[in-house]
PLY file of the C-alpha trace (Angstrom):
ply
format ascii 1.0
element vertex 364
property float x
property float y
property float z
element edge 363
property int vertex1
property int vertex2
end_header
32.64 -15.90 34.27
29.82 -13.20 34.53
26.71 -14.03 32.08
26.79 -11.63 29.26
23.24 -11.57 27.90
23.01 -8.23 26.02
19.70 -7.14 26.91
20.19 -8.55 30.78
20.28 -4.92 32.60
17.67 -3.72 29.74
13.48 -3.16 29.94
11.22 -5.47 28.60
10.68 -3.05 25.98
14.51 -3.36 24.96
14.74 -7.16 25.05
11.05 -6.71 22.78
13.13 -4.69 20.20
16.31 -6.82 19.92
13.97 -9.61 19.01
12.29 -7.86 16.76
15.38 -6.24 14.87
17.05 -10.02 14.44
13.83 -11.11 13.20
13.57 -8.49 10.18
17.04 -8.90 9.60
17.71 -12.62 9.75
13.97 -12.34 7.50
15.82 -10.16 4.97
18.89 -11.99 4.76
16.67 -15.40 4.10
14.49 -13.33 1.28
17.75 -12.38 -0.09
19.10 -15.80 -0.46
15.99 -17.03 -1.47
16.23 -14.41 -4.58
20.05 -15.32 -5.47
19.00 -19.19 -5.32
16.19 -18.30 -7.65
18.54 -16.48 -10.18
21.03 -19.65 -10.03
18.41 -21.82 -10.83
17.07 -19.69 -13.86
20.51 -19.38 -15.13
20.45 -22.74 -14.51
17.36 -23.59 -16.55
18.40 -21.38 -19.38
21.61 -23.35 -19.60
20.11 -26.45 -19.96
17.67 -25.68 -22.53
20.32 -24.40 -24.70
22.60 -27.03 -24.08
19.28 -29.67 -24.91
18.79 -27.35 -28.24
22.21 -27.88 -29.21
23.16 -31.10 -28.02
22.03 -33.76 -30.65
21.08 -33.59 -34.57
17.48 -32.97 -35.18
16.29 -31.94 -31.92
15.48 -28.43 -32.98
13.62 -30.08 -35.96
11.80 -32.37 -33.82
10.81 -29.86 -30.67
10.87 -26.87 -32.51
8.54 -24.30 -31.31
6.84 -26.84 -28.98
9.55 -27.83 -26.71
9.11 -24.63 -23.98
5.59 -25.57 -24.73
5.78 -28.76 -23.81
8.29 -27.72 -21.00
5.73 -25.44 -19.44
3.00 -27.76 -19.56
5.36 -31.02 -17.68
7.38 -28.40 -15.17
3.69 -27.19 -14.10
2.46 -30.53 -13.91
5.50 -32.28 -11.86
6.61 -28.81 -9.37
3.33 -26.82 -9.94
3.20 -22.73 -10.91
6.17 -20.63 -11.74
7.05 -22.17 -14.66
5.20 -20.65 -17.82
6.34 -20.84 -21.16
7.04 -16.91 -21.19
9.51 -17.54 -18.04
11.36 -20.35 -19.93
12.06 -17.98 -22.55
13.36 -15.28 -20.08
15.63 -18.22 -18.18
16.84 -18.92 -21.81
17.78 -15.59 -22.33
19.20 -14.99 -19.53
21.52 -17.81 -19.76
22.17 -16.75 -23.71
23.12 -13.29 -22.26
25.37 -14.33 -19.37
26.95 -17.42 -20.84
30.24 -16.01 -20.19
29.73 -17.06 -17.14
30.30 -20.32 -17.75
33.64 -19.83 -18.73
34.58 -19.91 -15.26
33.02 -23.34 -14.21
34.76 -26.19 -15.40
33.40 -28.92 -17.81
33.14 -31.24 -15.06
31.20 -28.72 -12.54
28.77 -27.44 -14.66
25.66 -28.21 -12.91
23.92 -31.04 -13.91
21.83 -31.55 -11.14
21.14 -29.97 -7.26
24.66 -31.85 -6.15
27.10 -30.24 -7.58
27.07 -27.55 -4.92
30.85 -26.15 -5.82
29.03 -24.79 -9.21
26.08 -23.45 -7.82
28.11 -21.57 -5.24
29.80 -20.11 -7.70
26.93 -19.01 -9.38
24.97 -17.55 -6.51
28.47 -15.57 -5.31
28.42 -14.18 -9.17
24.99 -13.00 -9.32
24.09 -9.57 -6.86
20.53 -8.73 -7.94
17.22 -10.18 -7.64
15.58 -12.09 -10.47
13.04 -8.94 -11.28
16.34 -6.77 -11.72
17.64 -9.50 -14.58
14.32 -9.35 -16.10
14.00 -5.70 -16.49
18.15 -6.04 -17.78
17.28 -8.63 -20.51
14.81 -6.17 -22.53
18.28 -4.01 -23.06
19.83 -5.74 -26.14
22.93 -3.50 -26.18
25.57 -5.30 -24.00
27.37 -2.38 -22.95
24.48 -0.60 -21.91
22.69 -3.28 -19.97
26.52 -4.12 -18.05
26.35 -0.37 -16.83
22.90 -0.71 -14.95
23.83 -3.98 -13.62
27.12 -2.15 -11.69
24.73 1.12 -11.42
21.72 -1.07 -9.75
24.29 -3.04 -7.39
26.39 0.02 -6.17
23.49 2.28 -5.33
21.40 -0.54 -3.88
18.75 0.25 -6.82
15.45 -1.37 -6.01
13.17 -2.91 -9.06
11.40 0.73 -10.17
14.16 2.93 -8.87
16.37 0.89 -11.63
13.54 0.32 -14.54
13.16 5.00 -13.63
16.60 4.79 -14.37
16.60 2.83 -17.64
13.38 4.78 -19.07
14.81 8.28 -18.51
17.95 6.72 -20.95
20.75 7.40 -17.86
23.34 5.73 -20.22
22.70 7.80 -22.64
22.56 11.15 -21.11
26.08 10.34 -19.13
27.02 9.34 -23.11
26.44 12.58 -23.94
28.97 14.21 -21.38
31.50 12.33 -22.23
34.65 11.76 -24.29
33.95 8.04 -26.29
36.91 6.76 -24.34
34.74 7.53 -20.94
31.94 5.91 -22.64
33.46 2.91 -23.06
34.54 3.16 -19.78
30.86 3.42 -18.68
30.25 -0.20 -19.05
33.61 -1.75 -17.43
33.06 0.03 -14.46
29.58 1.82 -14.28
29.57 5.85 -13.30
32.11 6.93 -11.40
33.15 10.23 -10.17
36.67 11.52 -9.84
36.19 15.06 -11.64
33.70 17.56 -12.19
32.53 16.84 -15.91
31.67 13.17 -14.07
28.78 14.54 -12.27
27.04 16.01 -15.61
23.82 14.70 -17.46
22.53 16.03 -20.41
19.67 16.15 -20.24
18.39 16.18 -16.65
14.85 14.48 -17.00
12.54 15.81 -14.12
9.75 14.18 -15.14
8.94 13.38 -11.42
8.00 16.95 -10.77
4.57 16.18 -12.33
4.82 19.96 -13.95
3.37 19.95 -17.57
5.43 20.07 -20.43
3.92 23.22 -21.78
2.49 24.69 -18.69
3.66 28.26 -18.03
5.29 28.17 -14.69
7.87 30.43 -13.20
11.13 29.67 -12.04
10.01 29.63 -8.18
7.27 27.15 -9.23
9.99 25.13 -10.39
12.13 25.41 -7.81
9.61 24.35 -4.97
8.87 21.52 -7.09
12.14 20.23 -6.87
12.48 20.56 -2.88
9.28 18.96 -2.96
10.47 16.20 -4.40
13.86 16.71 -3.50
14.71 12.98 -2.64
13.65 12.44 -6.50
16.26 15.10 -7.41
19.06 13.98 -5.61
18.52 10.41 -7.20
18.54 12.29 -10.47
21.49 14.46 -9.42
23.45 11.28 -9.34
26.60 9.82 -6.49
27.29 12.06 -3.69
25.05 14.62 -3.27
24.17 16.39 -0.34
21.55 19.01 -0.27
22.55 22.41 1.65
19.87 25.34 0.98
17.38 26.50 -1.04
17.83 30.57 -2.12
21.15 30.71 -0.43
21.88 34.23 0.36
25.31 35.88 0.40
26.14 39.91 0.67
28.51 41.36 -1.27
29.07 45.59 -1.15
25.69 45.91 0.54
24.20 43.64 -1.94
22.27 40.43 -1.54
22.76 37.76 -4.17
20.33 34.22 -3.87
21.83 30.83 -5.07
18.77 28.75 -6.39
19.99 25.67 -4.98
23.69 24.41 -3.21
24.58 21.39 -2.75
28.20 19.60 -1.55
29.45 16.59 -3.21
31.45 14.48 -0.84
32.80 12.32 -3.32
34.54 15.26 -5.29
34.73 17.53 -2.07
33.38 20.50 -3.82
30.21 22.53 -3.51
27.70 22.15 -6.58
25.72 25.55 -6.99
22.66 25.28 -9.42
20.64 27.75 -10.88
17.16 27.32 -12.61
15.92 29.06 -15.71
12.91 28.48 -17.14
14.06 29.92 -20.70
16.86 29.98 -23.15
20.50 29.81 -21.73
21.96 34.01 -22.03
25.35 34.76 -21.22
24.11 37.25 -18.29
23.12 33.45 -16.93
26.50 32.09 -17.13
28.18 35.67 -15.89
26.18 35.69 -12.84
27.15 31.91 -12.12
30.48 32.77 -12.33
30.45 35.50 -9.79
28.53 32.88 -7.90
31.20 30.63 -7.87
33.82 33.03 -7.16
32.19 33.82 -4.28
31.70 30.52 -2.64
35.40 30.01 -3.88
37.09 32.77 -2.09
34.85 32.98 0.90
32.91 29.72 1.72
35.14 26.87 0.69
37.73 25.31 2.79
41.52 25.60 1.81
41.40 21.64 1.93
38.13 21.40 -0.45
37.92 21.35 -4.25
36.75 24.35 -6.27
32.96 25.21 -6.91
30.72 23.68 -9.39
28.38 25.55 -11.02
26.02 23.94 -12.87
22.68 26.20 -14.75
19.64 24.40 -15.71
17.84 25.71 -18.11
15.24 24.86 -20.95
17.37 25.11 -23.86
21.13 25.95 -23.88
23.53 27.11 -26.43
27.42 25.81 -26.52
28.67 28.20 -28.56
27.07 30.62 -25.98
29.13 28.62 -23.31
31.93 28.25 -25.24
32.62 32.04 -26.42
31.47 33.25 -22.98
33.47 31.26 -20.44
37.29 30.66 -19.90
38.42 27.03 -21.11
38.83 25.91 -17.42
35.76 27.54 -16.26
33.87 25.52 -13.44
30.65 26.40 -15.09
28.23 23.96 -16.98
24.78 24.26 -18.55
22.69 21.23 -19.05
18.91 21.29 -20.68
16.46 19.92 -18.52
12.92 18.14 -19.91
10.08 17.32 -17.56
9.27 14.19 -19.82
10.82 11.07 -20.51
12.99 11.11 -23.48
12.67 8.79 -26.50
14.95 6.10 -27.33
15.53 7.71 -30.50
15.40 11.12 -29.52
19.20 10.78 -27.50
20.01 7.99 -30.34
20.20 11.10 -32.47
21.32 13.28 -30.45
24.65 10.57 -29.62
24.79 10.60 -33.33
25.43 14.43 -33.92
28.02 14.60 -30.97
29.87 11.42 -32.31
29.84 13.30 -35.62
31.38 16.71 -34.00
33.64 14.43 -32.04
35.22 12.66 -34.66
35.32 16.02 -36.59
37.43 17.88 -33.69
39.99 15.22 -33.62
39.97 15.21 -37.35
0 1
1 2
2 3
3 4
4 5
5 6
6 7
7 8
8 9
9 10
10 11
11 12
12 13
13 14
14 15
15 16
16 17
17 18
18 19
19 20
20 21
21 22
22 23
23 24
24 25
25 26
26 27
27 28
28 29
29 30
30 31
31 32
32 33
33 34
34 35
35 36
36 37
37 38
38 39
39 40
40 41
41 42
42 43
43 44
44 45
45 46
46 47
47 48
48 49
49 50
50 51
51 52
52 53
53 54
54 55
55 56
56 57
57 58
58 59
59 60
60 61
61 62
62 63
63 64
64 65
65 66
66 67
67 68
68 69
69 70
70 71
71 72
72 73
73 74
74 75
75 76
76 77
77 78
78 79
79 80
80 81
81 82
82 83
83 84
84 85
85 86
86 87
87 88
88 89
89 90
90 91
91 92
92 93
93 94
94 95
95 96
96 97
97 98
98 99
99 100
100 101
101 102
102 103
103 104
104 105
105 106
106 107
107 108
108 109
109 110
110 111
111 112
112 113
113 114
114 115
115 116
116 117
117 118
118 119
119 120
120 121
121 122
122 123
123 124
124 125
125 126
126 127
127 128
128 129
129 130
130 131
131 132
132 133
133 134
134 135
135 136
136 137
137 138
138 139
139 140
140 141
141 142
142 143
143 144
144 145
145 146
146 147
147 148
148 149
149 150
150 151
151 152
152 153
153 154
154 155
155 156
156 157
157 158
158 159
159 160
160 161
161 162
162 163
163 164
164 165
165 166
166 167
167 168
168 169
169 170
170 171
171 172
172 173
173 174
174 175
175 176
176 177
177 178
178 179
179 180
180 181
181 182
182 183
183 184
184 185
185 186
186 187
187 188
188 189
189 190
190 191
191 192
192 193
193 194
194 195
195 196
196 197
197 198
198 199
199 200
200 201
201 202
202 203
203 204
204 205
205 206
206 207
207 208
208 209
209 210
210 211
211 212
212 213
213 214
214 215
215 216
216 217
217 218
218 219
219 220
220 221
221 222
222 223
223 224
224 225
225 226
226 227
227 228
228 229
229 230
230 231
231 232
232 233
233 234
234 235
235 236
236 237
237 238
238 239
239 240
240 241
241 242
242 243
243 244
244 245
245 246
246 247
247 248
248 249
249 250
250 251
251 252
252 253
253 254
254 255
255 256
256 257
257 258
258 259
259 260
260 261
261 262
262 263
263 264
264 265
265 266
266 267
267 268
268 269
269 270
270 271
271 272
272 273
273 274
274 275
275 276
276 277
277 278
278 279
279 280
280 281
281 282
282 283
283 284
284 285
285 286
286 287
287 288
288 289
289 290
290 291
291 292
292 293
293 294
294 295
295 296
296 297
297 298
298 299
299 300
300 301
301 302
302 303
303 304
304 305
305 306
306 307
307 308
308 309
309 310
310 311
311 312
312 313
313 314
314 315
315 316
316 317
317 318
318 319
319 320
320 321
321 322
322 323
323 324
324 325
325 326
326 327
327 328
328 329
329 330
330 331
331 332
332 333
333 334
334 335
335 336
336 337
337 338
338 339
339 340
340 341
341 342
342 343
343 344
344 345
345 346
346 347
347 348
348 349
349 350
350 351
351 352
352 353
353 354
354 355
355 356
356 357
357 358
358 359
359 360
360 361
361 362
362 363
């Protein structure tokens, strides 16, 4: 049978690579089991202490405050570092936050100890992040909320910042704000996904990663180049999908040349997503221009076999009774406020609050 080395009618230089690509990836792969082990174990940990809490009369009396204390001090002293009161707490939180997991280990294989290697399996298969990603989850106390990063962080491949970006510039809350409260509830079963064109919508769009001052006077170019500056930023912000196509996209019409700020194709709705920036207020010469915009890619750019045009306007401050008196009900056409700052907690907490007040009062 002829050998079959892969590299055997290759250069040195080919053989040199192979190596070197098995090494980084067999690396990664270890690293990545390393991090899984380490998020067993802490679930581990955090079931233990509870279960030491609760297990006999007066133990909470007797430990009390001391016991992570005294854990700290006798883990340190017996395995070495890594094992500070203040990660204690987090293991115990963890555990107190994912106990439901638990649920699906039997009495009998809960682990006790390093053996029982049919429960720890199952724990590293159920776990899909890195310990750092749990520890930036755990300061969420809403449930729902800190499910819909964990599928967001785990379906986009979300490293450490790109998810703790995510969860300051409130991304559960802005999709909140686009949607019906049966598609927010929805939001935490099975994180954001995108089937129609309303899915793709934010509100606002924070674009604090432009670095452009809050109350700086810049023009609508100026904010434009910023974006294609930091365009890899954008699309992140943009959300699933997106696919950048041009920047001032020109199309003739009657001798006349019309600019689209920015286009863009979604492949996961099959549409192009047309977005213009203004600086200013939302007018309904805005939205009547966008329109003809998407007309236009509609009738003359778009495939018979692709979705209609999205067009979305970004603007400082919108009006939806503007939108609402100035568009047809199944209009493509969105506005959306965009902030170069990241919003308060309590600023979208409010602004949830007035919608699920106009909410309930349409279907009243």
């Amino acid at each position: 049978m002829k050998d079959q080395h892969p590299q055997a009618s290759g250069s040195l230089d080919d053989l040199l690579l192979a190596l070197s690509e098995s090494h980084t990836q067999l690396q990664q792969q270890a690293a990545r089991s390393v991090d899984l082990a380490l998020v067993a174990r802490n679930w581990i940990f955090g079931w233990h202490i509870v279960e030491f809490e609760h297990g006999a009369a007066g133990r909470v009396e007797m430990y009390g405050k001391r016991l992570l204390d005294d854990l700290a001090q006798k883990l340190t002293e017996k395995l070495g570092a890594g094992f500070s009161k203040r990660t204690l707490e987090q293991c115990r939180r963890f555990y107190l936050n994912y106990r439901d997991i638990a649920q699906t280990l039997s009495a009998q294989s809960l682990p006790a100890s390093p053996a029982d290697t049919v429960a720890i399996a199952t724990l590293l298969g159920r776990f899909r992040l890195g310990w750092s990603h749990y520890v930036a989850l755990l300061t969420l106390k809403n449930a729902d909320e800190r499910r819909f990063y964990e599928i967001e962080a785990i379906n986009n491949s979300w490293g450490v910042r790109e998810l703790q970006r995510q969860m300051a510039s409130l991304l559960y809350e802005r999709l909140a704000l686009s949607r019906n409260p049966t598609e927010v509830k929805a939001l935490a079963q099975e994180g954001h996904v995108i089937t129609k064109a309303a899915d793709v919508l934010k509100n606002p769009y924070v674009l604090e990663f432009l670095n452009l001052p809050e109350h700086h006077a810049y023009s609508e170019h100026e904010l434009e180049t910023a974006i294609i500056d930091q365009l890899q930023l954008f699309l992140l912000e943009l959300g699933k999908g997106f696919l950048f196509e041009a920047r001032q996209k020109r199309f003739t019409f009657e001798d006349d040349h019309f600019y689209v700020d920015l286009v863009f194709y979604n492949r996961l709705l099959r549409c192009y997503v047309l977005i213009d920036l203004k600086r200013d207020k939302l007018t309904h010469q805005d939205l009547g221009q966008m329109q003809m915009y998407v007309n236009y890619f509609d009738r003359f750019v778009k495939r018979d076999d692709e979705n209609a045009t999205i067009g979305i306007i970004l603007c400082k401050q919108k009006n939806d009774a503007l939108v609402e008196i100035t568009l047809p009900k199944d209009a493509n056409i969105h506005a959306s406020e965009y902030q170069l700052y990241l919003p308060s907690k309590e600023e979208l907490q409010q602004r949830l609050n007035q919608w699920g007040t106009l909410t309930n009062e349409e279907e009243a």
